[in-house]
C-alpha positions in Angstrom: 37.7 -19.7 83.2 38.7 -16.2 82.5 35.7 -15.9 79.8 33.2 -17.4 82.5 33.9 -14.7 84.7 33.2 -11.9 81.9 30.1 -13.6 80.8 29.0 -13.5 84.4 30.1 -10.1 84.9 28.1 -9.3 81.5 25.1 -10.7 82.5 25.2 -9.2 85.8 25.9 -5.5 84.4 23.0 -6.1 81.5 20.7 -7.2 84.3 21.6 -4.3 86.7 21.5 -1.3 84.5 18.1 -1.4 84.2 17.7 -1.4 87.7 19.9 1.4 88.5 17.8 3.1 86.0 14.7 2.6 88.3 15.8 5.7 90.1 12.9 8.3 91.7 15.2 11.2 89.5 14.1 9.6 86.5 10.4 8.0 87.3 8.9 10.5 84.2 11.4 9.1 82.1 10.6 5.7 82.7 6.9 5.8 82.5 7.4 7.8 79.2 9.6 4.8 78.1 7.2 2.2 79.1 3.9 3.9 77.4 6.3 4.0 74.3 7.5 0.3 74.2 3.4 -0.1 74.6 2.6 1.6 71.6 4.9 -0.5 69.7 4.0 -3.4 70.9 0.2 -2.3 70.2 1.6 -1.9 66.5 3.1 -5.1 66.1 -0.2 -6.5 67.0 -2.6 -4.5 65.0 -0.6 -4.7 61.9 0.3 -1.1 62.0 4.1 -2.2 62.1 6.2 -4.4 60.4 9.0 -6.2 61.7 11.3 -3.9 60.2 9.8 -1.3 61.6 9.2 -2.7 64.8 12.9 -3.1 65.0 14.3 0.0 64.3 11.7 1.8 66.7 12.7 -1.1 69.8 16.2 -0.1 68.8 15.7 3.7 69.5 14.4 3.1 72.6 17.5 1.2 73.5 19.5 4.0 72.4 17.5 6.4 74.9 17.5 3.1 77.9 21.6 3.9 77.5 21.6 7.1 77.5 19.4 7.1 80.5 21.7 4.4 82.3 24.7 6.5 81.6 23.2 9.7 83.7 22.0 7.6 86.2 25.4 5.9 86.7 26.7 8.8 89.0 24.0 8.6 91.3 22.7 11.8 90.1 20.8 12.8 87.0 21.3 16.7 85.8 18.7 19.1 84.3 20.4 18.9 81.0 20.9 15.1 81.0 17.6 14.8 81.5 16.8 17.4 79.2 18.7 15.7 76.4 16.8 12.2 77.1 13.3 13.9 77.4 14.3 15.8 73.8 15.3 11.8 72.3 12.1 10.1 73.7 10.3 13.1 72.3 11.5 12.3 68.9 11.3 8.7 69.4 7.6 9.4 69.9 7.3 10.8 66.6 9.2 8.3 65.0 6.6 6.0 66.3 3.7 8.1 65.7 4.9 7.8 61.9 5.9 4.5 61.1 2.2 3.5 62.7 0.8 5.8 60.3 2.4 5.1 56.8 1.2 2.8 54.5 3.1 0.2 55.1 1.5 -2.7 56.9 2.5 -6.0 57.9 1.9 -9.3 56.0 -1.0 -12.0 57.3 
């Protein structure tokens, strides 16, 4: 019973974050994060990422999707907090920009 609860409780928070992340303090952020998953996801499909690539790149921008849950948690997002995300997506960016651009390709 006990472990039904935390499952349900798990669910609940892993389905919530997100939405507390949908904040008006953080709208650049989000839009920033959602042209970035595109570009993956436009890399997958043209070839221009592997799998393994792919995966370490979705995996940075869960790191940054934490860290933005985390300042949003207190209701208020500071300059610095969102400094320090804007300066992670910015190198998350470039880590995309260069694993689409190697010579690594995926297999047809």
């Amino acid at each position: 019973m006990k472990s039904m609860k935390f499952v349900t409780a798990a669910v609940f928070a892993a389905l919530a974050l997100p939405a507390l992340a949908q904040t008006t303090s953080t709208q650049r952020i989000d839009q920033r994060q959602k042209n970035q998953q595109q570009r993956i996801d436009q890399g997958v499909k043209s070839g221009q990422l592997n799998r393994k690539e792919a995966a370490r790149l979705e995996k940075g921008q869960a790191r940054i999707q934490k860290a933005e849950g985390k300042a949003v948690a207190d209701g208020k997002v500071t300059a610095r907090e969102r400094a320090r995300i804007e300066k992670a997506q910015d190198r998350e960016s470039r880590r995309i920009a260069r694993e689409k651009h190697d010579k690594q390709r995926a297999k047809k």
